[in-house]
N, C-alpha and C positions, 0 to 999 in steps of 0.2 A: 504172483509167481505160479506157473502151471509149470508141471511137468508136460514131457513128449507124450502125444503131440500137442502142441501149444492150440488153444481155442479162446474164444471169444463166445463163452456163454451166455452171462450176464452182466449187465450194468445198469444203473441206472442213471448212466445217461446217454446221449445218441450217438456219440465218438468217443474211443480210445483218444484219455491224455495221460500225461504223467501220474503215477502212484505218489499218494500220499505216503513219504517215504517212512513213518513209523511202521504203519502197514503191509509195509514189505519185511520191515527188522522184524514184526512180529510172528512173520509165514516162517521166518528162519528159523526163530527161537524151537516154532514146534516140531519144522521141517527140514531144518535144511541140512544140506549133506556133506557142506563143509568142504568141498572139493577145493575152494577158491584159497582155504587155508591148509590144506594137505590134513584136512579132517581134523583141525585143531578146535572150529570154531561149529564145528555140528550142532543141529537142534535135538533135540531130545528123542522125536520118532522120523530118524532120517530115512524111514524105506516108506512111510506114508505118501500117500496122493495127493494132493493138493488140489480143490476144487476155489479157485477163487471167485468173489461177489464183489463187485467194487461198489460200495454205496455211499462212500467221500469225497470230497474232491479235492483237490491237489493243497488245499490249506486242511484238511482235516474235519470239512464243514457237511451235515449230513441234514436227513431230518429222520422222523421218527418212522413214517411212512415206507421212506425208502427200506429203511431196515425191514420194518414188516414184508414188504415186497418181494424181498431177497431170503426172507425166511419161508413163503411162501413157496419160491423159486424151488426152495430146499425140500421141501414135502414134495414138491410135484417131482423132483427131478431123483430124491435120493435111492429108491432103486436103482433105477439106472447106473447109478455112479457108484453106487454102496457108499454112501455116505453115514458115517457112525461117528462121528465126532464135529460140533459146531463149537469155531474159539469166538467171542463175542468181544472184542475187546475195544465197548463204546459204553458211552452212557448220557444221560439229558438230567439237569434239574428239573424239568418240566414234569410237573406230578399229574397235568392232564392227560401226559399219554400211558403213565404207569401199565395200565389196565390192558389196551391192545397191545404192548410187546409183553405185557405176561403172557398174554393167552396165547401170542404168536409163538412166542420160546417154551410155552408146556404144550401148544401140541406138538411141535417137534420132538419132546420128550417122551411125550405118551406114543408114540411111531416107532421109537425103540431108536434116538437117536440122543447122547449124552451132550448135552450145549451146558459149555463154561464159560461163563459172564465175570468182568474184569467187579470189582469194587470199587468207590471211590479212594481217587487219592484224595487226604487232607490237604486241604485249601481254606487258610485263612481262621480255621477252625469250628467249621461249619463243616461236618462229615453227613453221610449219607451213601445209603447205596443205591446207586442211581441202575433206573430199567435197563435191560432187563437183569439185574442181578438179585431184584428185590423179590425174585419168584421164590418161593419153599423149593420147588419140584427143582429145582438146577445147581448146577454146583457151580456157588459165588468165589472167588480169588480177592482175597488180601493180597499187597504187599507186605512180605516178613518185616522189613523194616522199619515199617510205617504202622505196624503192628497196636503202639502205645496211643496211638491219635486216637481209635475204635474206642467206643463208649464198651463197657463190661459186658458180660452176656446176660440177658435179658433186661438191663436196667435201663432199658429206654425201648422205642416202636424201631428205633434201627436195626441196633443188634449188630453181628458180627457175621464178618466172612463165613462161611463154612471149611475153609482151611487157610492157611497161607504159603507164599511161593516165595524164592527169592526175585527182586524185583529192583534189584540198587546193581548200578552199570551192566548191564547186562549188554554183552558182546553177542551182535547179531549184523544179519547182511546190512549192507549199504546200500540203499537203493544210485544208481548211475542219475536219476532226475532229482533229485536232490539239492533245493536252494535253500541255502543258509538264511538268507535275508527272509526272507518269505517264512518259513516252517520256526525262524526264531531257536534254531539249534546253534551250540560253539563251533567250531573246528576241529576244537581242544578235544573234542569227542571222538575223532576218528579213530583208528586203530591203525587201518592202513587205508587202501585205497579202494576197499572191498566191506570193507566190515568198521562200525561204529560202537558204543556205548551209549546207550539208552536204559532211564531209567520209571517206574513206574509199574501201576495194577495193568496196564495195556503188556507189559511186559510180563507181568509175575504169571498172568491169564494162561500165555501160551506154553507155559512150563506144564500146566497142569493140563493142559489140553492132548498134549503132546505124553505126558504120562498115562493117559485116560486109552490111548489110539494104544499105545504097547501094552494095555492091561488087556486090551477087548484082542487084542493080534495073541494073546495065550491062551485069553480064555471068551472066545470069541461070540459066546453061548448069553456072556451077560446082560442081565438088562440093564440100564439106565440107571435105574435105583442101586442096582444091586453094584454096578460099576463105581456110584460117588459113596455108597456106604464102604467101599473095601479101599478107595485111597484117603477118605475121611480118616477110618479105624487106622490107617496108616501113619497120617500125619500126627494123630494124636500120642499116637505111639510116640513121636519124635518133640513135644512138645507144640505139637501146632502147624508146625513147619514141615511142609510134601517136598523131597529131594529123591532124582531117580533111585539112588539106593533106599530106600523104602517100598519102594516097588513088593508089593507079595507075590511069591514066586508060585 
């Protein structure tokens, strides 16, 4: 989703196709304006810009590379664009590439730009927080719900989110390319003919991504650090759980 006027920045691949339609629910969650529902179904910072990267393809299928690529795109381009908040809402088992999307997602950090990385959702019972959430320097996203899955804090090399979001049915855009058969979503999910129910860390991400952009639109001064320490001290405040009324004024 871009805002006016619409462009075609990057991709990584040679032709515009369909959005991988989580992808789009997830621009909504931090973006969107809700117009299609008479402002019912808004995202959290609906007057944000929207720079999008498409590094998926139309099942949801990436590699690690691409990501790096697109994070590069982001250093080179973000002056330009004023780019102060990156939502990451991917992740790999793959523990060979841990290392380049750390160092991809903390230089982005150390540039003065705040990247929130989704966490694993529990699968099977085998948790982990897959790259790049497993950086120190970034602010990682729980889902609230899925909360009890997480192993305690420090009693294992995992460890826990840095905070949690709500992340269960979350009401966001619909993307119009959108095949059931292929992406393996119900029906039963829609809302209307605009807007779905999606749930998950790729969901709970853009909550807090989306809170992070209205922290730096008051206090636009902050760094990085200083932006995931004040919605951190936030959520703890509320027992763990970041909800826009937490927001410090």
């Amino acid at each position: 989703m871009f805002l006016p006027p619409f462009a075609y920045e990057y991709a990584a691949f040679p032709v515009p196709y369909p959005s991988f339609a989580p992808a789009t629910h997830v621009t909504g969650i931090a973006c969107g304006n809700g117009t299609l529902s008479g402002g019912r179904y808004r995202g959290i910072a609906p007057q944000a810009h929207i720079i999008s990267l498409k590094i998926l393809d139309a099942m949801g299928q990436g590699t690690s590379l691409r990501a790096i690529r697109a994070m590069r795109w982001i250093l080179d381009n973000a002056p330009q664009y004023n780019i102060k908040v990156v939502n990451l809402s991917i992740g790999t088992n793959d523990r060979r590439v841990h290392r380049p999307l750390q160092e991809a997602v903390e230089s982005l950090w150390h540039k003065g730009i705040v990247v929130v990385a989704a966490a694993a959702n529990p699968d099977g019972g085998t948790h982990f927080l897959p790259p790049p959430s497993l950086s120190p320097s970034i602010l990682s996203v729980g889902t609230w719900e899925d909360r009890e899955w997480f192993p305690a804090k420090q009693t294992t090399s995992v460890g826990q989110p840095d905070l949690w979001a709500h992340g269960e049915n979350i009401i966001s855009v619909l993307s119009p390319d959108y095949n059931f058969s292929l992406q393996n979503r119900f029906k039963s999910s829609i809302v209307d003919h605009s807007y779905i129910a999606m749930s998950g860390a790729s969901m709970a991400t853009p909550m807090v991504s989306g809170m992070a952009a209205c922290l730096l639109e008051r206090f636009p001064s902050l760094t990085p650090s200083q932006v995931k320490q004040r919605l951190c001290a936030a959520a703890e405040k509320n027992g763990g759980l970041l909800e826009p009324s937490c927001l410090p004024e």
